[in-house]
N, C-alpha and C positions, 0 to 999 in steps of 0.2 A: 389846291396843293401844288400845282403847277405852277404857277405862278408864284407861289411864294416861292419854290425850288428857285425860279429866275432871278427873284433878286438877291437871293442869298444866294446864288452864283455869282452874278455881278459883284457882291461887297465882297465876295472871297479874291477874285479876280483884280477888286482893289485896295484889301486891306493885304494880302498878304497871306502867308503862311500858319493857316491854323486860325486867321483873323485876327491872331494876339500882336495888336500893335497900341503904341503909346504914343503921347503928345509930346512927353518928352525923355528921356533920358532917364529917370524915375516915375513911373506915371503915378497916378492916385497917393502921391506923397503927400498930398495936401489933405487927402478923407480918412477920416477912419472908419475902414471901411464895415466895421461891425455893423453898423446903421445903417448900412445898403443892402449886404448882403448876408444873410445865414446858410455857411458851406456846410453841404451835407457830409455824411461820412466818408472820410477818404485815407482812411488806416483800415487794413486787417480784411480790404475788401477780398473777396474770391477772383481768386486766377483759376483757368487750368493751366497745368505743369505744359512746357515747351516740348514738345518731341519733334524731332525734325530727322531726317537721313540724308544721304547724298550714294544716290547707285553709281553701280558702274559705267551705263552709261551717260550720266550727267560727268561723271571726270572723263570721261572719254571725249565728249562733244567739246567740253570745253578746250581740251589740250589742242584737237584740232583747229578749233576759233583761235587758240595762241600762237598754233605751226603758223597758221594761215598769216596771221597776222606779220609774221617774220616774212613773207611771202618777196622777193625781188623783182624787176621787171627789165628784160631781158628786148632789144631792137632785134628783130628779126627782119633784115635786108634782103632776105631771098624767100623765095615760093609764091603762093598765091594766093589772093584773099578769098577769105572763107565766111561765112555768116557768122554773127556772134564774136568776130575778131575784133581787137580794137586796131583801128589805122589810124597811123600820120601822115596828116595829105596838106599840100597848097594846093587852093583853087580857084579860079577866077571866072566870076561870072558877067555876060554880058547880053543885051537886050538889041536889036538891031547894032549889033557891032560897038555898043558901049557901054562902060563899064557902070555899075550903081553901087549906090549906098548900102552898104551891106551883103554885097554880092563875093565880095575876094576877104581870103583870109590867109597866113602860114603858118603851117605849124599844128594844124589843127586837127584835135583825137577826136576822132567817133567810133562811134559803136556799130558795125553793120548791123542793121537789124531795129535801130533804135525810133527809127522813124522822126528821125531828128530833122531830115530834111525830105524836100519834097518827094513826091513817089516818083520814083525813076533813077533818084541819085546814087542811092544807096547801094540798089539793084545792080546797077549798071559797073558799080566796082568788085561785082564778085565772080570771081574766078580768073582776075586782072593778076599781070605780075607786079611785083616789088618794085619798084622803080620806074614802070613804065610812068608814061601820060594818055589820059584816055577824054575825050570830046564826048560831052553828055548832051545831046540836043533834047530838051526839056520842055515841059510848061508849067506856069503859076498854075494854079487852080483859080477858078472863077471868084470863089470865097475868100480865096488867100487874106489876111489880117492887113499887108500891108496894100493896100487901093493901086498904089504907082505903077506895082509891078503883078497886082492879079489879072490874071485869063493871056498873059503876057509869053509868046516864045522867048526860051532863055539858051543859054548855050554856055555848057560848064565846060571847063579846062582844066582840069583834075590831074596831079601829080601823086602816086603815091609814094610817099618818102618811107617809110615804115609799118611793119606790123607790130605793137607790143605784147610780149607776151610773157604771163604772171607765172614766175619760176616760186616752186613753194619747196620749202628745205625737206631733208630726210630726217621722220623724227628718232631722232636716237641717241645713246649717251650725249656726242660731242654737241647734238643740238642744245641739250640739257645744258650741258659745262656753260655753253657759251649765252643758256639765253637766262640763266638761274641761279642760286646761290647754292644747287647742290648739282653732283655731277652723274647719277643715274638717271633712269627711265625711272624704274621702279619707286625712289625718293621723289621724284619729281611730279609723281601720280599723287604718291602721299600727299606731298604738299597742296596740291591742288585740291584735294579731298578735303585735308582739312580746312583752307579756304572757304572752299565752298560750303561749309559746315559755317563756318562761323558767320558766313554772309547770310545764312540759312536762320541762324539766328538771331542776331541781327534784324531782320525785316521783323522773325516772327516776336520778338521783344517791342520794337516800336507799335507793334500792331495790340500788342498787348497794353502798352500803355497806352493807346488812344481809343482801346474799350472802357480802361478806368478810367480815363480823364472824361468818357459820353457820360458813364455811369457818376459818377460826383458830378458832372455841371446836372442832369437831370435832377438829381435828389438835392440842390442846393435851391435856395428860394432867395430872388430878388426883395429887400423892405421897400426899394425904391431905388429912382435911377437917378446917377448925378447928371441933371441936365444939361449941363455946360459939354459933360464928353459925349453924349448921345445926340446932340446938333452938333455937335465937332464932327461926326460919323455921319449925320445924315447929308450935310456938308457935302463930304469929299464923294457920299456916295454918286449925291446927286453932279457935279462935276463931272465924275468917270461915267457917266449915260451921259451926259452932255459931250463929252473926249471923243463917245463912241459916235455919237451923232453926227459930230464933226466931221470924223472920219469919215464917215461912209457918204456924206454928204445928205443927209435927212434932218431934219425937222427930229423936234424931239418928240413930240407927237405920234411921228411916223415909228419913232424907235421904238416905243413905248406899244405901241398894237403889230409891232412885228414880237414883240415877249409876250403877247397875251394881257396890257394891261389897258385896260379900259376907259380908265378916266384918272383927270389928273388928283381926285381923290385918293384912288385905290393905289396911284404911285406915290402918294405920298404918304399911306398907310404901311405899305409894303418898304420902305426905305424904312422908317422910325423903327421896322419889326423886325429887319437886318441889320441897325445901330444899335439895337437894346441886346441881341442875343450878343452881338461882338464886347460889348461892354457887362454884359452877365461875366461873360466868360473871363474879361481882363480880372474884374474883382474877385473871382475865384483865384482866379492863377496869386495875384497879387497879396491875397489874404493867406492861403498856404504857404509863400514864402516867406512871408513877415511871419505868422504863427510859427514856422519852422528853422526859421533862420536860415535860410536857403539862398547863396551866394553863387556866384561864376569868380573865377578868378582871372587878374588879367594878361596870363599864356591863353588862356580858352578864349578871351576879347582877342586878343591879338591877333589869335586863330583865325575865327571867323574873319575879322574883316583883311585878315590877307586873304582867304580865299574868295572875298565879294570883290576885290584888287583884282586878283587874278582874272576872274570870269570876266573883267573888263569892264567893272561897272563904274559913273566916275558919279557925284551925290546927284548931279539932274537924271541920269538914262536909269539910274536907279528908283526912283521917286515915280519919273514916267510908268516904271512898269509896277511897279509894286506899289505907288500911289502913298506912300514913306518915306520916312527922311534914311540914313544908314543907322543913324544912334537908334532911335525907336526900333528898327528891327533887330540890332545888337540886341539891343536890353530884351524884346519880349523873347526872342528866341532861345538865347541863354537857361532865361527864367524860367521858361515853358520844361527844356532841358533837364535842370535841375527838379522842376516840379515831379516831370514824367517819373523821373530817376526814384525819386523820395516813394511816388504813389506803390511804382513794379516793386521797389525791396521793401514796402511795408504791407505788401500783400499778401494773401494767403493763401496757397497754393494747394490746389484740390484737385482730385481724380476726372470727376466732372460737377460744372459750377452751377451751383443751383441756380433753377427759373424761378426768378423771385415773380418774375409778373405772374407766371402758374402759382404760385404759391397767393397771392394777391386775387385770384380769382377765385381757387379753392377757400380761399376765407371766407372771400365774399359769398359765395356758394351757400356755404357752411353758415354763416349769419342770415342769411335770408331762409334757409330751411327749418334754423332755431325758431326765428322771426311766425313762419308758416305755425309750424308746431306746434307753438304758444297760441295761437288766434285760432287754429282748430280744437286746444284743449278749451278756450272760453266759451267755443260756439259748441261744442259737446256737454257742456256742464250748464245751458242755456235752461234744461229742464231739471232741475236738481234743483235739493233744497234751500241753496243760498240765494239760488235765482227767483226766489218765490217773493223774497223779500224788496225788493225790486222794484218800481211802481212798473204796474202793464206785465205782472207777474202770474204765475197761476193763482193767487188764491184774492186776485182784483176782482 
């Protein structure tokens, strides 16, 4: 079981989103796909109904993350430094009297307390004033990362130019007015509430669709797989273990028994069985929408690919990471979209939804004690008069 989780980690890792991706722009245009696949029921399935709330304080933490977020940062040029303060300091460090590679810097925030630099530097600036300059006579550590300058005396020159410090607004009407489209405290709670309500929903509806969409690919049955998409799949799969290998600088070999896989058998059993479920799944998606008529229009294209624009993806950094072109994940994500949409409103919504698997065992149950009952009444009637008749009968 393990292993096969890894490589269906892996094909998830590079197929994308849901694994619903296409060859091209239309995928399986070319199949009909009745002859691959028979999709099981995917109307009228059981939902439970959505309940969801939002306490008081969930809008309460929120508004704070929002004040905070308003938050400004204020140079504070006088008093003394404290632990946990952020400073602005120039510093210049130097090894027998000269200077190195990464020793001086201006301008530069730390955090007392961060252990950002060596033990002593940090230390040594607290309870310093504002503006002074203070002489840090230091040492590398032994281990230090950089060899040049470990087990090395150093001698820091530390200017502190400022302390900055996070000024957070007062929240109240005017904060409202100015940070919102309504102008109370009290409206502006609301609004948050209901927010948060709908975000509430929101998750708990996609979650809802992606138990109907487990439930239909389960109950739908493969007739056979188009071979040509399922080596297109094992394909790319086998590539992105190779990317990874690369990467890390190993042998594939080596990558392949750091996931628990044994031989180059079982890797190539384990790919075909993460290409076949990613291509189950497309022909369901696919065959729903054709059965359905199921379209994206092109504002909702539009959409998306301004928002994969925005995130700063250009068609290679995109591909790298999602192992995709941008059209194929247009198209399946849309589809998948519209699929989800079609399954959630032609559901049936129930108080609590039956355990069909319970119910599949109680059958089973129930058939096998029929099953008993029958083969105890023939072995009870073993001595009766029809049994005599019988050869090896009573009356032989």
């Amino acid at each position: 079981m393990k292993k096969k989780a890894v490589a269906l980690a892996l094909a998830v890792c590079l197929l994308g989103t849901m694994g619903l991706t296409g060859c091209g722009s239309k995928p399986y245009s070319n199949y009909d796909l009745s002859e691959y696949v028979k999709v099981g029921q995917y109307k009228g399935l059981e939902m439970e109904a959505i309940k969801v709330s939002v306490s008081d304080e969930e809008v309460d933490a929120q508004v704070e993350t929002n004040v905070e977020n308003t938050k400004t940062t204020e140079k504070k040029k006088e008093g003394k430094v404290a632990k946990k303060d952020k400073v602005n300091i120039d510093y210049e460090g130097k090894i027998n009297g000269k200077t190195f590679d990464g020793g001086s810097a201006e301008g530069y925030d730390l955090t007392i307390g961060s252990g950002s630099f060596i033990d002593g530097f940090e230390d040594g600036l607290i309870g310093k004033k504002v503006g002074s300059t203070q002489e840090l006579k230091l040492k590398f550590p032994d281990d230090y990362q950089e060899e040049d300058v470990a087990g090395k005396d150093v001698v820091f020159t530390v200017k502190i130019n400022y302390i900055s410090e996070d000024v957070i607004p007062e929240y109240n009407d005017a904060w409202v007015a100015k940070n919102s489209d309504v102008k109370t405290v009290s409206d502006y709670e609301k609004l948050i509430k209901d927010q948060l309500l709908e975000d509430k929903e929101e998750e708990a509806k996609n979650t809802k669709i992606s138990e109907l969409w487990s439930e239909v690919t389960e109950n739908s049955e493969v007739l056979k797989y188009p071979e040509e998409e399922v080596n297109t799949y094992i394909e790319e799969i086998e590539n992105q273990y190779q990317t990874m290998a690369d990467s890390y600088g190993l042998e594939l070999k080596d990558l392949w028994e750091q996931y628990g896989i044994e031989s180059e058998e079982d890797y190539d059993a384990q790919n075909k069985e993460a290409a076949q479920a990613y291509v189950k799944e497309q022909m369901i998606l696919y065959s729903i929408a054709e059965q359905e008529d199921l379209s994206y229009s092109k504002d909702e294209e539009e959409e998306l690919r301004d928002a994969i624009d925005k995130a700063g993806y250009t068609e290679e950094t995109f591909k790298q990471n999602y192992g995709q072109d941008i059209d194929s994940y247009v198209e399946a994500a849309l589809t998948f979209q519209k699929v989800g949409e079609f399954l959630f409103d032609n559901a049936k919504t129930v108080e609590k939804k039956t355990d069909k698997s319970k119910d599949k065992e109680e059958s089973k149950e129930s058939t096998e004690k029929t099953d008993t009952e029958k083969t105890n009444s023939k072995d009870d009637g073993s001595d009766d008069a029809t049994s005599n008749d019988e050869a090896g009968g009573a009356d032989a």
